[in-house]
C-alpha positions as CSV (number, residue, x, y, z in Angstrom):
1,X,98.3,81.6,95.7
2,X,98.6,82.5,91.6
3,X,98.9,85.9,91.0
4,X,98.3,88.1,87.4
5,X,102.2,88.5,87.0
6,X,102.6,84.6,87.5
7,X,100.1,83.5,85.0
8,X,101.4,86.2,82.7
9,X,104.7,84.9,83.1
10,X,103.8,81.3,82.2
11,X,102.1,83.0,78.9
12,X,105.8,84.1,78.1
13,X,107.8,81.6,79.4
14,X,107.7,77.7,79.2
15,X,109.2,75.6,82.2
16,X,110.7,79.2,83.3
17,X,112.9,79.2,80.3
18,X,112.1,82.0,76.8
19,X,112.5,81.6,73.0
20,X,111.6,84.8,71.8
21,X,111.6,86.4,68.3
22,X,112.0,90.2,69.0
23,X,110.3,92.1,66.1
24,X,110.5,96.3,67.2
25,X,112.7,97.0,64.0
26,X,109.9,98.6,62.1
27,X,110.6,101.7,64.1
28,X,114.6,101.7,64.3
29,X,115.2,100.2,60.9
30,X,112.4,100.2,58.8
31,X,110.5,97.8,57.0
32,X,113.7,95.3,57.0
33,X,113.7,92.2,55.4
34,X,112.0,89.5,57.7
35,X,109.6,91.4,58.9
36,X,107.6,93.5,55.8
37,X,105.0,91.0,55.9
38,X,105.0,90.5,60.2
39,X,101.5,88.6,60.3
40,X,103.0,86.1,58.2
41,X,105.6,85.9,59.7
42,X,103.7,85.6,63.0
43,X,101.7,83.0,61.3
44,X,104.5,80.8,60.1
45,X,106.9,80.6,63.1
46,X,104.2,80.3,66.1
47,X,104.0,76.7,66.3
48,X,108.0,75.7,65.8
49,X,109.1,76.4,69.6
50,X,108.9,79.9,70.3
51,X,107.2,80.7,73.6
52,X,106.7,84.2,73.0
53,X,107.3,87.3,70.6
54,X,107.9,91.0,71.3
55,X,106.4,93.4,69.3
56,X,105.2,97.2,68.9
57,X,101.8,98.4,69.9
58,X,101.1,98.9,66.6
59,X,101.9,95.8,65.4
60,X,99.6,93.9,68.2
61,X,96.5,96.0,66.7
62,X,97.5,95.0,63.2
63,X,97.4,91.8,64.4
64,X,95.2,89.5,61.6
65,X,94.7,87.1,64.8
66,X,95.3,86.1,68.1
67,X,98.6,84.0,68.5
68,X,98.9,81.0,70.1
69,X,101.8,81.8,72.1
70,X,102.8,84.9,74.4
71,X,103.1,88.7,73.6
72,X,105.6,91.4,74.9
73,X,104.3,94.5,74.0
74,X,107.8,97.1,73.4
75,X,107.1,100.6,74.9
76,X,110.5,102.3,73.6
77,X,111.9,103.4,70.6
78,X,114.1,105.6,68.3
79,X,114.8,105.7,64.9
80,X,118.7,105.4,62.5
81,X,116.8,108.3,60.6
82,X,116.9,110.6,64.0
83,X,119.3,112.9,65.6
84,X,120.3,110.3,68.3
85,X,119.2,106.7,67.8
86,X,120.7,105.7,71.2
87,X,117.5,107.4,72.7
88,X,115.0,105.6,73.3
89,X,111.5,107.5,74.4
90,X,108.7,105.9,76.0
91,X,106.1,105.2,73.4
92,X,103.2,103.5,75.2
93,X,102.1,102.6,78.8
94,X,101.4,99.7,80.8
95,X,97.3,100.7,80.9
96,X,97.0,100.2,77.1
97,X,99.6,96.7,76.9
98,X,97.3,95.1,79.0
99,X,94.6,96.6,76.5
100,X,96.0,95.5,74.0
101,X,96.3,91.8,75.3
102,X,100.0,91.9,76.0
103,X,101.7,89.4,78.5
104,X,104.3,91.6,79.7
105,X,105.8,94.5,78.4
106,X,109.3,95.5,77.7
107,X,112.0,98.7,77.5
108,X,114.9,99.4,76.1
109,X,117.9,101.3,77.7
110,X,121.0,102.2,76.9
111,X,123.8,102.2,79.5
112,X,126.6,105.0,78.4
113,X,124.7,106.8,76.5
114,X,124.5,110.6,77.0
115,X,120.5,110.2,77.5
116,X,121.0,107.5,80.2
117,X,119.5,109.4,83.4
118,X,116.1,109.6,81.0
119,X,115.6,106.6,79.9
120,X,116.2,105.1,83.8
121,X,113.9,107.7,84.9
122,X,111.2,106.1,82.4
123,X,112.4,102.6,83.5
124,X,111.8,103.6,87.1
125,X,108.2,104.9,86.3
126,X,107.1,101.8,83.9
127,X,108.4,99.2,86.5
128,X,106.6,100.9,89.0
129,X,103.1,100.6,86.6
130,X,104.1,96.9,86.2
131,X,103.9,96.1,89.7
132,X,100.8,97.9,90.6
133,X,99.3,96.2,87.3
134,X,101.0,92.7,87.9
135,X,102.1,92.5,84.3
136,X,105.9,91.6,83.6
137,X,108.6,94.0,83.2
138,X,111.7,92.9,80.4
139,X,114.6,95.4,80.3
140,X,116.3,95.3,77.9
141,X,119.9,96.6,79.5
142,X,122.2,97.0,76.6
143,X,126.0,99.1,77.2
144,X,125.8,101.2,74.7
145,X,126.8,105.0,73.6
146,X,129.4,107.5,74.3
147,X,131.0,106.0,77.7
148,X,130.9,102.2,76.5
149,X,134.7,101.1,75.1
150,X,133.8,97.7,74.9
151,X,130.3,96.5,75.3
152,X,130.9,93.2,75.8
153,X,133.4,93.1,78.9
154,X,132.1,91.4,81.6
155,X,132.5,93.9,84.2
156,X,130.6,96.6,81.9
157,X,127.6,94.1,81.1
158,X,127.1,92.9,84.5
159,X,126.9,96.5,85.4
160,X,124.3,97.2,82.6
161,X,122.3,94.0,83.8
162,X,122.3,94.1,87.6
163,X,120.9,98.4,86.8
164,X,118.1,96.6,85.3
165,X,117.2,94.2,88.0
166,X,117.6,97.5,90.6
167,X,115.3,99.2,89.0
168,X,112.6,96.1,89.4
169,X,112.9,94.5,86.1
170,X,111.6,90.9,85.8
171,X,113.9,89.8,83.3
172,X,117.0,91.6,82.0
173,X,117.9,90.5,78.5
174,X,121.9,91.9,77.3
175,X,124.6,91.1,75.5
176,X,126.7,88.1,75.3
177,X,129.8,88.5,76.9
178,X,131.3,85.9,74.0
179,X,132.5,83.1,76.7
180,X,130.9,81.0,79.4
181,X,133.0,81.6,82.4
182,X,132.7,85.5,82.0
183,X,128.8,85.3,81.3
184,X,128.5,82.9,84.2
185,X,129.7,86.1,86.7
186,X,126.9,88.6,85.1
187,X,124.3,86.1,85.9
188,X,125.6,85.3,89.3
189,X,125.8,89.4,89.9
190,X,122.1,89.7,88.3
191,X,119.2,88.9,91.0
192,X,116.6,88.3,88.3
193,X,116.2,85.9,85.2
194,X,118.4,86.9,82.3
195,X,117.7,86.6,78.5
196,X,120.7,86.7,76.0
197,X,120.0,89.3,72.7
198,X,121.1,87.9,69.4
199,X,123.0,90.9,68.3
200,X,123.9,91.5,64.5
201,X,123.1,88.7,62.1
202,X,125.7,85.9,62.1
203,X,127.8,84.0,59.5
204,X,126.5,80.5,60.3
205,X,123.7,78.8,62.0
206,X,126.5,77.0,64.1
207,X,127.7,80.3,65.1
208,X,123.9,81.4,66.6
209,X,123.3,78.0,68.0
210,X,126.8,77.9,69.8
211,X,126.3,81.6,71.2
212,X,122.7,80.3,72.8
213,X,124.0,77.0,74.2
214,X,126.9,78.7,76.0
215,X,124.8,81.6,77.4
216,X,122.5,78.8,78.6
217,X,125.4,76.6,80.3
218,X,126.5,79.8,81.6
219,X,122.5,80.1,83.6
220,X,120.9,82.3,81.4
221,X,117.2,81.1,80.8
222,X,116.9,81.4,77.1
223,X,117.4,84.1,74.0
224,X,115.5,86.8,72.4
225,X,117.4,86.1,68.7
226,X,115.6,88.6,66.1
227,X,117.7,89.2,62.7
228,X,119.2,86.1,63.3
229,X,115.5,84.2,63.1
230,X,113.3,86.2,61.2
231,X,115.9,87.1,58.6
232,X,117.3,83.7,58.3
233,X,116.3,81.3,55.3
234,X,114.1,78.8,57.0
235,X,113.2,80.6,60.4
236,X,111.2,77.5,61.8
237,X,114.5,74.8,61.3
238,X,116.5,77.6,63.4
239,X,114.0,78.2,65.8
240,X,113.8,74.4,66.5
241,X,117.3,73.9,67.3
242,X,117.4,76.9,69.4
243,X,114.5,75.2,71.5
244,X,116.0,71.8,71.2
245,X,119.3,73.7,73.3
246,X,117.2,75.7,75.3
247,X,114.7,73.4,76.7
248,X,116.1,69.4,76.3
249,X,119.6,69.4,77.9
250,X,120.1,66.3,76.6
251,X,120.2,67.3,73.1
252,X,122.2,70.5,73.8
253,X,126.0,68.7,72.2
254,X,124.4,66.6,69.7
255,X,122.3,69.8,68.6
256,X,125.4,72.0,68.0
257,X,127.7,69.5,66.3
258,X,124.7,68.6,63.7
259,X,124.0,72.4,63.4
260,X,127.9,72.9,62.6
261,X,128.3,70.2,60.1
262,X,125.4,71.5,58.3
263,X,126.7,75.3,58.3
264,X,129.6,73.6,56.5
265,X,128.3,72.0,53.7
């Protein structure tokens, strides 16, 4: 038997594997570049590989049309203009994502930081809304604030990302640890589907691409990349070669030494 979560799921995912654009900066950043004109955006990368894209309430109602692929409606937020920008509030609810026409919905918490126990209280509550609605819960589980010394140790983002599936996430998406064999333990420690985040913009194409085809060989079961797409110069070539790694393993070599001999011309 199908149920609402699996059919949302397929709406998000393709072949159980994501390429996601996530596109929540209007609220923590501004009107960035990338994203001031978001329906165009929208418009332009839809068709080049992505399976989903995560965006603000807002955003979804501003919507010019209905897109052709998957929505994750983002619930939390905070601003760089604010007193503490590691705090994210709850800024919707499952009720009006589904509404709104969202496949799944996602939060964002921030392990370390002083307003942890609030922000997993909130987490608690909305993955509690998802399963009585059936709609899927994304996490996003990043180490991050006054107790994190290294965000990136292994230890530290397996902790951050098994919290996350506790607390009845469907997919955690984190942080990179920055090598295979130490990304390879957080996903064995995790119980659910993990997602990689893309993190500050890179130097070089080859340097994205190379980050998403280790986190993949590692078992993660694709990326949500945001600056590093929707601020990049031709956002549909990257997103193509993030879905050739992602989705034919075949191509997954070949893709990253022809990315990395293009990044050097």
């Amino acid at each position: 038997m199908v149920h609402g979560k699996d059919i949302r799921l397929h709406r998000i995912l393709k072949n159980g594997k994501m390429l996601c654009i996530p596109l929540d900066h209007g609220i923590s950043s501004g009107p960035i570049e990338g994203i001031k004109n978001i329906n165009g955006l929208i418009e332009q990368t839809q068709d080049s590989g992505l399976t989903c894209f995560l965006i603000n309430k807002g955003i979804i109602k501003a919507l010019h049309f209905p897109p052709k692929i998957g929505i994750i409606a983002h619930m939390s937020a905070a601003t760089s203009l604010g007193p503490d920008p590691n705090n994210k509030i709850l800024m919707g609810s499952v009720r009006e994502a589904i509404r709104l026409g969202a496949d799944g919905v996602s939060l964002h918490i921030n392990i370390g930081s002083k307003e942890e126990p609030n922000m997993l209280y909130k987490l608690g509550l909305v993955a509690d809304e998802c399963n009585e609605w059936n709609i899927p819960l994304i996490a996003m589980m990043y180490p991050r604030g006054e107790n994190i010394k290294n965000p990136h140790e292994r230890s530290v983002v397996a902790h951050a990302a098994r919290i996350g599936a506790e607390a009845g996430a469907d997919i955690v998406k984190t942080v990179y640890t920055g090598d295979i064999d130490s990304f390879k333990e957080v996903v064995k420690s995790c119980p659910v589907p993990i997602v990689i985040a893309g993190g500050p913009k890179t130097n070089s194409d080859a340097e994205i691409l190379e980050m998403c085809s280790d986190a993949m060989k590692a078992g993660a079961i694709g990326v949500t990349f945001g600056r590093n797409v929707f601020q990049h110069k031709r956002p549909n070539e990257i997103i193509k070669a993030l879905h050739s790694i992602i989705f034919e393993k075949d191509s997954n070599d070949q893709q990253s030494k022809k990315s990395r001999r293009k990044s050097k011309r």
